[in-house]
C-alpha positions in Angstrom: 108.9 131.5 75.9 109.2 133.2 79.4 106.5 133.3 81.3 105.5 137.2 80.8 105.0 137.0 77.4 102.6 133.9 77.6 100.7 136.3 80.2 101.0 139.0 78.3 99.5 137.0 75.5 96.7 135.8 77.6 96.0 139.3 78.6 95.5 140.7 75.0 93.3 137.7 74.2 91.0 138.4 77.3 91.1 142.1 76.1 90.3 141.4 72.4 87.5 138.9 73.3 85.7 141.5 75.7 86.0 144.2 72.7 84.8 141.6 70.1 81.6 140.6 72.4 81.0 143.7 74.8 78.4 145.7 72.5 78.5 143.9 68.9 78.2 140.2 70.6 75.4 138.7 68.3 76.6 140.1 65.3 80.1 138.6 66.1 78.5 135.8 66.6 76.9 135.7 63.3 80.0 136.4 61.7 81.3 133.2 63.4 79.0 131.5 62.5 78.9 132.1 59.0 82.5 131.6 58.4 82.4 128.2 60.2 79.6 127.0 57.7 81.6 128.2 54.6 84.4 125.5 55.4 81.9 123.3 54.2 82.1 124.6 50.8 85.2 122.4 49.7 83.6 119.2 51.0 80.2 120.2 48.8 82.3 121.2 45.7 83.6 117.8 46.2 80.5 115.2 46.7 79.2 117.2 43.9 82.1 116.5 41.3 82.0 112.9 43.0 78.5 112.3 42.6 78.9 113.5 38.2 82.3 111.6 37.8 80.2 108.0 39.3 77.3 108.6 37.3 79.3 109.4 34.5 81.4 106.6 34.6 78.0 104.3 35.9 77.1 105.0 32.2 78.0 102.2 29.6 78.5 103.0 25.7 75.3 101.9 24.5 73.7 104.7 27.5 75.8 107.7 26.7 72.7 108.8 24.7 71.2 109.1 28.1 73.6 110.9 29.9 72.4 114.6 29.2 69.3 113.5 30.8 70.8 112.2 33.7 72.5 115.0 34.4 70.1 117.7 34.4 69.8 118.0 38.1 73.2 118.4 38.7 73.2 121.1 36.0 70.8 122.7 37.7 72.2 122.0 41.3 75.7 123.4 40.4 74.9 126.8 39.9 72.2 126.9 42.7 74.6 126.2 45.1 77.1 128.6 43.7 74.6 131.5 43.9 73.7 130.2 47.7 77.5 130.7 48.2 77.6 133.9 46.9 73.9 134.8 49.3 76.0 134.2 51.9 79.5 135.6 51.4 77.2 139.0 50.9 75.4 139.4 54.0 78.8 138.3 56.0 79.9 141.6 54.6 76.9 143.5 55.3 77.0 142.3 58.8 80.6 142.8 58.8 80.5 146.3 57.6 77.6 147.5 60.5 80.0 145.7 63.2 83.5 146.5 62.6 83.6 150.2 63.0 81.5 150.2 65.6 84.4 148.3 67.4 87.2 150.0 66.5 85.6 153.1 67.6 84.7 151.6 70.8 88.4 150.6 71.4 89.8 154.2 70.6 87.3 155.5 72.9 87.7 153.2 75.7 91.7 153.2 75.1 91.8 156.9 75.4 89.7 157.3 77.8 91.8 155.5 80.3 95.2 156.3 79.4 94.2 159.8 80.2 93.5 159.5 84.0 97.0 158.5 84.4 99.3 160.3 86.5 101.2 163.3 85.4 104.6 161.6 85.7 103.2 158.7 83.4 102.6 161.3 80.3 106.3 162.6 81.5 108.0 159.4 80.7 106.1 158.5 77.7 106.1 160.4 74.3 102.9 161.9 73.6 103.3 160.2 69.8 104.2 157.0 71.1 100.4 157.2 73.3 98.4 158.4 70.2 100.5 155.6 67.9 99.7 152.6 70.1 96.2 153.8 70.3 95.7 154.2 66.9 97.9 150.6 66.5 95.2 148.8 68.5 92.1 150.3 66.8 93.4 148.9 63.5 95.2 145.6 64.7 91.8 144.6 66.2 90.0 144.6 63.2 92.8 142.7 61.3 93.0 140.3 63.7 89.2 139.7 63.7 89.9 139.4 59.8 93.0 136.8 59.9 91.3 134.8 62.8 87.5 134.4 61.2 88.2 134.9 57.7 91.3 132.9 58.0 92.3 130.8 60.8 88.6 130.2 61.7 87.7 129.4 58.1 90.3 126.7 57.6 90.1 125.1 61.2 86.5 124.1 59.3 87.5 123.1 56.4 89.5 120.8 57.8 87.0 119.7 60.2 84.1 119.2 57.2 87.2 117.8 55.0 87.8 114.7 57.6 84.0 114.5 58.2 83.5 113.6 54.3 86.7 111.7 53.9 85.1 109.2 56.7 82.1 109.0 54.5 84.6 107.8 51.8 86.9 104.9 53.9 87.9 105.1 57.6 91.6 104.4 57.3 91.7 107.8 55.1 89.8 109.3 57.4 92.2 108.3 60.0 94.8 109.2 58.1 93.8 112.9 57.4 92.6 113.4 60.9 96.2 111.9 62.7 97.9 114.9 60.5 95.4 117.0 61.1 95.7 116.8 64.9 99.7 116.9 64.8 99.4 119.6 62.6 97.2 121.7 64.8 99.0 120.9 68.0 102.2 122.1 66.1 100.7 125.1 65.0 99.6 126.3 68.8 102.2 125.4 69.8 104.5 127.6 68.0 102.0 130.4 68.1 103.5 131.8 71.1 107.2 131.9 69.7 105.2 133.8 66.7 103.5 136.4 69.5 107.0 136.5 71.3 108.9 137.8 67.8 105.3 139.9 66.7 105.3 141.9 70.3 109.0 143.0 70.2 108.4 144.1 66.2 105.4 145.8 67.3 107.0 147.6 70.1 110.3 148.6 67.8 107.6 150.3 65.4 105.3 152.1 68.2 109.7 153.5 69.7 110.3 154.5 66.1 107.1 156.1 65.3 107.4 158.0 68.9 110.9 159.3 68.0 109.6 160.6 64.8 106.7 162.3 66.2 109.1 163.7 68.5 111.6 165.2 66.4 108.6 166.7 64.1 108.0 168.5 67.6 111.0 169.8 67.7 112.0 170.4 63.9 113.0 174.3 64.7 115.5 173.0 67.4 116.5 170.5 64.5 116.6 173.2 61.5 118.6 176.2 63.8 121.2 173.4 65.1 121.0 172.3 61.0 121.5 168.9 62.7 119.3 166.8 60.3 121.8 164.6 59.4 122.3 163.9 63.0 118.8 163.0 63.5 118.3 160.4 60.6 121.2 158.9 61.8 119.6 159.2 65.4 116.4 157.6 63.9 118.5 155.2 62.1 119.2 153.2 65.0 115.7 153.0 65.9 114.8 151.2 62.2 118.1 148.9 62.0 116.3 147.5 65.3 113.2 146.9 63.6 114.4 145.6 61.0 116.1 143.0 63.1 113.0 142.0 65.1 111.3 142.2 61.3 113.9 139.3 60.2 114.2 137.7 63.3 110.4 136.8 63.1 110.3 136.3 59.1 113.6 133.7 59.2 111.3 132.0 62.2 107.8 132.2 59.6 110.1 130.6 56.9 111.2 127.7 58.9 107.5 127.2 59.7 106.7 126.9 56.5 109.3 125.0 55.2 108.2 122.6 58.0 104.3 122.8 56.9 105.2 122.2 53.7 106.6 118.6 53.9 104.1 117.9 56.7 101.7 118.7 53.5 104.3 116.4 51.4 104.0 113.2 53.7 100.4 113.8 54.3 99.4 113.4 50.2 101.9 111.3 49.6 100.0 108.5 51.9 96.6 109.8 51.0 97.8 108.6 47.2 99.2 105.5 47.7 95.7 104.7 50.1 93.6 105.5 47.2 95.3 104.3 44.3 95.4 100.9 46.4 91.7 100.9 47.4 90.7 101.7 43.5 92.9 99.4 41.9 91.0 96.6 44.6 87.4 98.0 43.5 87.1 99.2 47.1 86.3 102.8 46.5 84.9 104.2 42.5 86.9 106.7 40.8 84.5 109.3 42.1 85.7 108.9 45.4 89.0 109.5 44.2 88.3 112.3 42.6 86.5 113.6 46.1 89.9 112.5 48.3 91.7 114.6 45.9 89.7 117.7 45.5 89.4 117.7 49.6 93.4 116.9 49.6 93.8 120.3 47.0 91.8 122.3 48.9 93.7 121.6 52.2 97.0 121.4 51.6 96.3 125.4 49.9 94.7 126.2 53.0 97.7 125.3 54.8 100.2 126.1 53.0 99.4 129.9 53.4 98.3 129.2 57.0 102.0 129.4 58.8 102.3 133.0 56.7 98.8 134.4 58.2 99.6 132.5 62.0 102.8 135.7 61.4 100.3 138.1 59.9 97.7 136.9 63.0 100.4 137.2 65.5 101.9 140.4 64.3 98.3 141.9 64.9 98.0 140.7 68.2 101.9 142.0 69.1 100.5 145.4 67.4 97.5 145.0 69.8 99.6 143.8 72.5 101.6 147.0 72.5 98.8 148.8 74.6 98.5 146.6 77.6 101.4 148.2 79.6 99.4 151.2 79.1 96.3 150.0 80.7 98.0 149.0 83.8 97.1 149.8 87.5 97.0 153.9 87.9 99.7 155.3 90.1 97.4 157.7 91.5 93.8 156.3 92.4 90.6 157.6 94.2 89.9 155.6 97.2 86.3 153.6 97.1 84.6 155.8 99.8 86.4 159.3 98.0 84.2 162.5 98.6 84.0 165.4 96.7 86.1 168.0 97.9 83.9 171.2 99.2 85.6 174.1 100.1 84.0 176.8 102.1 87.5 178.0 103.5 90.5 177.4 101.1 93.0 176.9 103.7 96.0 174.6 102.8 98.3 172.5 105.2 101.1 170.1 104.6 101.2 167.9 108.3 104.4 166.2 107.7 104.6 165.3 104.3 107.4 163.8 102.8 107.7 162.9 99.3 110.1 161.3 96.5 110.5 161.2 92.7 111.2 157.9 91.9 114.6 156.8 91.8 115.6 159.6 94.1 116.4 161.0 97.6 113.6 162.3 99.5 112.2 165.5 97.9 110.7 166.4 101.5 110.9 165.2 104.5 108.6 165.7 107.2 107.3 169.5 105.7 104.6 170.9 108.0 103.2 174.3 106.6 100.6 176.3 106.5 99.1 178.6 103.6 95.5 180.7 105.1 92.9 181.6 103.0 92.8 184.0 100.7 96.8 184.3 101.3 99.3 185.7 98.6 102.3 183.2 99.3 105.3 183.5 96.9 107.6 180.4 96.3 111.1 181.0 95.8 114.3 179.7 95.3 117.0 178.4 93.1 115.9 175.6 90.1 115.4 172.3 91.0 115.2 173.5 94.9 111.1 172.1 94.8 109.0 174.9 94.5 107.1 173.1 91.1 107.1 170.3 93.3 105.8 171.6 96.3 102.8 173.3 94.2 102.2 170.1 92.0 101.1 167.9 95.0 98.6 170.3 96.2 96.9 169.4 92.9 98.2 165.7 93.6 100.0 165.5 90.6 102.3 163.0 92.2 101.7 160.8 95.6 103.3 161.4 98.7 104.5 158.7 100.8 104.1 160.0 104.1 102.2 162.4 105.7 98.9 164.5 104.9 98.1 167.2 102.5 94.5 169.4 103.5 92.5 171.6 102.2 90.0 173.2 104.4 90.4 170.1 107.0 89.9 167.8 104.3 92.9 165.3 103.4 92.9 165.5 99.4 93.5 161.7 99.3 90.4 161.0 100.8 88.8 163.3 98.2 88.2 162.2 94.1 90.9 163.4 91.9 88.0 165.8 89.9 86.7 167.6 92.7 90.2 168.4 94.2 91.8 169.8 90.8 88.2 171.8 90.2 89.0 174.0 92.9 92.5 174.3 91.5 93.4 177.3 88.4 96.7 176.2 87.5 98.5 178.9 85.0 101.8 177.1 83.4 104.7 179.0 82.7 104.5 177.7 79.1 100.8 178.5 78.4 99.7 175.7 76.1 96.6 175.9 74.1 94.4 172.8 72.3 94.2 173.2 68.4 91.0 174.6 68.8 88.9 178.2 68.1 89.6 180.7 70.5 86.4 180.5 72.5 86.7 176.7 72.7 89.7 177.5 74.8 88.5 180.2 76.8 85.0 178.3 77.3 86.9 174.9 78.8 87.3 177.0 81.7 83.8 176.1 82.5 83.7 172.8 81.4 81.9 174.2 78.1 78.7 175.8 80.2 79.4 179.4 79.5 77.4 181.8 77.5 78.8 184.3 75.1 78.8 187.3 77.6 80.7 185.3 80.2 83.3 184.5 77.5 83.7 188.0 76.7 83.8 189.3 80.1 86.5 187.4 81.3 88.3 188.1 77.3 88.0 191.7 78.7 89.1 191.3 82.4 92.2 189.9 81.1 92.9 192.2 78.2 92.8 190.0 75.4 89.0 190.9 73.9 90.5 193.9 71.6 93.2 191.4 70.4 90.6 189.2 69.6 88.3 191.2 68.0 91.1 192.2 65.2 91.3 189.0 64.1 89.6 188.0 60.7 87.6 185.4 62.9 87.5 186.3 66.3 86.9 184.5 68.6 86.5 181.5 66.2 90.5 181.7 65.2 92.2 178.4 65.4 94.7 178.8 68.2 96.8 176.5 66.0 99.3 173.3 67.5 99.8 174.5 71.6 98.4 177.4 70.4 101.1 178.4 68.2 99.4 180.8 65.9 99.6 183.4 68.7 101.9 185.7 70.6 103.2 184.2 73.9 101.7 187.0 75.5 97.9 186.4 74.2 98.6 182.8 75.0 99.2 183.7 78.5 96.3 186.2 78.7 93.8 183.2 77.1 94.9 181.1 80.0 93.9 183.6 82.6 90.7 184.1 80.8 90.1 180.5 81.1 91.3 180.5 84.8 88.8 183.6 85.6 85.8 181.4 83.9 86.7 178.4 86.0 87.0 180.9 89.1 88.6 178.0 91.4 89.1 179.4 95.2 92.8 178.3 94.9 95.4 179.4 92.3 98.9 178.2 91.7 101.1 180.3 88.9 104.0 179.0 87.8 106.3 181.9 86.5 103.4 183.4 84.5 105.7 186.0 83.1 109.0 185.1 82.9 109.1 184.8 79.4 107.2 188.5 78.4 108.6 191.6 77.2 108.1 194.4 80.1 104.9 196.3 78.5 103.0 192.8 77.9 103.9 191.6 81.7 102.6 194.6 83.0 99.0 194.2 81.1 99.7 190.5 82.5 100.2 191.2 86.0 96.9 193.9 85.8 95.3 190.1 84.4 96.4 188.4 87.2 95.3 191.2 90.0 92.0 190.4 88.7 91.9 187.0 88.6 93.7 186.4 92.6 91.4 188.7 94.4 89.5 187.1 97.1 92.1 183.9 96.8 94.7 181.2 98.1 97.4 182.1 96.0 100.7 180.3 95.2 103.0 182.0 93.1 106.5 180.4 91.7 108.7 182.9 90.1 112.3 183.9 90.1 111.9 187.7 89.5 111.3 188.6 93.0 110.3 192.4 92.5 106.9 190.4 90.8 106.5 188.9 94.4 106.8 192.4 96.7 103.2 192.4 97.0 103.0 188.7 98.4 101.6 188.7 101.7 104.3 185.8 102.1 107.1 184.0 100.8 108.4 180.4 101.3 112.5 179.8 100.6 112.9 176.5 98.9 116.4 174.6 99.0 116.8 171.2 98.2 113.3 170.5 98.7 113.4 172.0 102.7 111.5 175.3 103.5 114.6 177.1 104.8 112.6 181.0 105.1 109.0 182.0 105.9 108.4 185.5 105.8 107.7 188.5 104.3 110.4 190.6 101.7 112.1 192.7 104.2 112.0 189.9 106.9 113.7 187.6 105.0 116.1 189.7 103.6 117.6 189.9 107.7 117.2 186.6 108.5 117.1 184.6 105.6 120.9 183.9 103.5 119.4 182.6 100.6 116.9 184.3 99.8 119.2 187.8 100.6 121.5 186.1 97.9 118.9 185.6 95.4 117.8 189.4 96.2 121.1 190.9 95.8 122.1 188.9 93.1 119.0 190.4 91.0 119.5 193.9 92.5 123.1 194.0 91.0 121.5 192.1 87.6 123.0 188.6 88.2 119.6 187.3 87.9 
């Protein structure tokens, strides 16, 4: 066991304890504590049939008359104490059933809630099923593994406890005997708890890849059906599931051996309990009631543990489910500072003093990039793909850290600002407009964080053409946009974002190729959208089609991730090669 999985184990126990006692703490404790008392059950189950089989047998044949009589109060005890039992067992579950859901809600919540202020390039390198899977996973796995380890591992640890307890009150040395194993026994068991959360953390994680791959390919199932390449991709997802079923084995083969082991532990134990007692009754040293007490105890155990290496698995398998999420909950790559300020902007100026910046794994995106953007400026950014323009607009928003170097925005280093503020005064408009599977006006309305009125929503439907379109729906505004918004045209997607980036009415706005994908009629209702919505701000615009930038007031040439032109159209196509390139290359319909 290397040392990061015992770490990891310890983190997921810290974890599960704080969701178990955060909010629900004295009900968990009641749950506890109710379970602990009901090992005691086998012990009373036991004095009782001693305390009938002595008097019984204290009887001689000229009393058996008698005997009814005698045993009217254990008549009368028996099913009392069954009915106590069965008291009990019901408000565990009433308690159980107010407590449980209230804490598997909580760790959704919290889960999600955190996993969602990481960094953009986190949500790049992990599949958006695999996130919602492990969340899901851990929401579930906590309340199983409250179940195996109260109902289960708690419950026995006491009966075994009550068990010696009695079987003291009967003769030391069996007492002795029974606690020895019972102390090996447990040792063993912890011990080989943490090979069991080693094998349980790798299945769980060969689950949460395959159930990501899946989730993926169901995102992708029209590339899948036009290739007609669904073949390919069960045999793609086939290697996926031959893994888990390897890690599946690997732990099982591991869970037989562990019971094959606690069954002749089991074995040795009653075979010396036997011979103790048979030996101390045959002497007169203990009655036959006492017998039957060691044995009813010995039953009750040995069942107990004979199932117990089997739920240790089912235990461990929980926590590996749980354990699944705590890679997720690590340190953010992008954090506000503990004095951040809230980023005020009276003058959206933007300036990059010397900024370089890397994707991981990579050369130097920038180096040492100084530049200034005025406010209320129109600044195109061109170039070829992959020459940084995205880039270059995604850490104004600080999408991604720089490592040297300052980024401002109206004097004010966005570093030193919180994350919220800063990407308020931001409209971003994607060049694949993505909608949430929500109504129409839920969309539009998120603009303003949900505080706009009907005739605000409308207004800006209007400004950005879309109202009409709207309106001749069966629903309206109350039409389900559908998955990314899929139920629409790419061109009313596009015009819902700008109505959305109009209600949020940010004092900067980046557009990344707004309308590269539009037929020529909708991209000229779009850019009549856009006139709109940039008036009176800093705008950044990436696009290839350069006639859409001729009414930039300037324009920044990208190439591998230097600023090699600043100007405007007909300056830079005299002094600039690239961008004269890209202009003549679209002029004769290269591009």
């Amino acid at each position: 066991m290397n040392n990061l999985t015992i770490s990891s184990l310890s983190s997921s126990i810290k974890k599960i304890w704080y969701f178990w006692f955060s909010k629900q703490k004295y009900k968990v404790i009641a749950l506890i504590f109710i379970m602990f008392l009901t090992g005691i059950i086998p012990a009373i189950d036991g004095i009782l049939l001693q305390k009938i089989t002595d008097l019984i047998e204290s009887f001689t044949t000229n009393e058996v008359a008698n005997l009814p009589q005698a045993l009217v109060m254990w008549i009368v005890i028996y099913p009392i104490w069954w009915q106590i039992i069965s008291i009990t067992w019901h408000i565990y579950d009433y308690v159980y059933l107010s407590t449980l859901p209230k804490i598997k809600a909580q760790v959704m919540d919290e889960f999600y809630d955190y996993i969602q202020y990481h960094s953009h390039e986190f949500f790049q390198n992990n599949l958006a099923g695999d996130l919602t899977t492990r969340i899901k996973e851990s929401a579930r796995s906590l309340e199983m593994i409250f179940a195996y380890f109260n109902e289960k591992i708690l419950r026995k640890l006491s009966v075994l406890i009550f068990s010696v307890t009695t079987l003291y009150t009967v003769h030391s040395t069996i007492g002795n005997i029974f606690l020895i194993w019972m102390l090996i026994f447990l040792s063993t068991s912890i011990y080989f708890a943490r090979t069991i959360n080693h094998y349980s953390t790798i299945y769980g994680i060969s689950k949460a890849v395959v159930s990501g791959k899946i989730v993926d390919a169901f995102a992708n199932i029209s590339v899948i059906r036009m290739f007609a390449s669904h073949k390919r991709e069960r045999k793609y997802l086939n290697k996926y599931t031959n893994d888990t079923i390897i890690c599946d084995q690997n732990m099982q083969r591991f869970m037989l051996k562990l019971r094959i082991a606690f069954g002749i532990s089991c074995t040795i134990m009653i075979f010396a309990i036997m011979y103790y007692i048979i030996t101390l009754r045959s002497n007169s040293v203990i009655s036959t009631g006492d017998c039957i007490l060691v044995i009813t105890l010995c039953i009750a155990v040995i069942d107990d543990v004979l199932d117990l290496a089997q739920e240790l698995g089912d235990l461990f398998e929980e926590i590996g489910a749980f354990n699944q999420t705590m890679p997720l909950l690590g340190k953010y790559e992008i954090c506000n500072k503990k004095q951040a300020i809230t980023l005020e902007i009276k003058k959206p100026i933007i300036e990059f003093k010397n900024v370089s910046f890397a994707y991981r794994n990579n050369n130097n995106s920038f180096t040492n990039k100084s530049v200034t953007i005025n406010p209320t400026q129109k600044v195109g950014l061109v170039g070829f793909s992959g020459s940084g323009k995205t880039t270059f607009a995604s850490l104004i928003a600080r999408l991604f850290e720089i490592s040297n170097g300052k980024i401002l925005i109206d004097g004010q280093d966005i570093a030193e600002v919180t994350q919220s503020s800063l990407r308020q005064n931001i409209s971003y408009i994607p060049q694949e407009p993505i909608l949430f599977h929500r109504s129409i006006r839920e969309n539009i309305i998120y603009g303003s964080l949900g505080k706009a009125n009907e005739e605000e929503i409308i207004k800006v439907a209007k400004a950005a053409y879309i109202h009409e379109h709207i309106m001749s729906m069966p629903k309206g505004y109350d039409t389900i946009c559908g998955e990314r918004g899929n139920n629409l045209s790419g061109g009313q997607r596009q015009r819902l974002i700008i109505a959305r980036a109009m209600l949020k009415n940010a004092p900067i706005i980046i557009l990344d190729e707004p309308t590269s994908s539009l037929d020529s009629y909708t991209e000229k209702m779009i850019q009549q959208s856009l006139e709109i919505l940039m008036a009176e701000k800093t705008v950044l615009v990436i696009a290839h089609r350069l006639n859409t930038l001729l009414n930039m007031d300037r324009l920044l040439i990208f190439d591998k991730g230097h600023i090699v032109g600043d100007g405007t159209h007909d300056e830079l196509k005299e002094k600039c090669k690239i961008y004269k390139k890209l202009w003549e290359s679209q002029i004769a319909g290269i591009l």
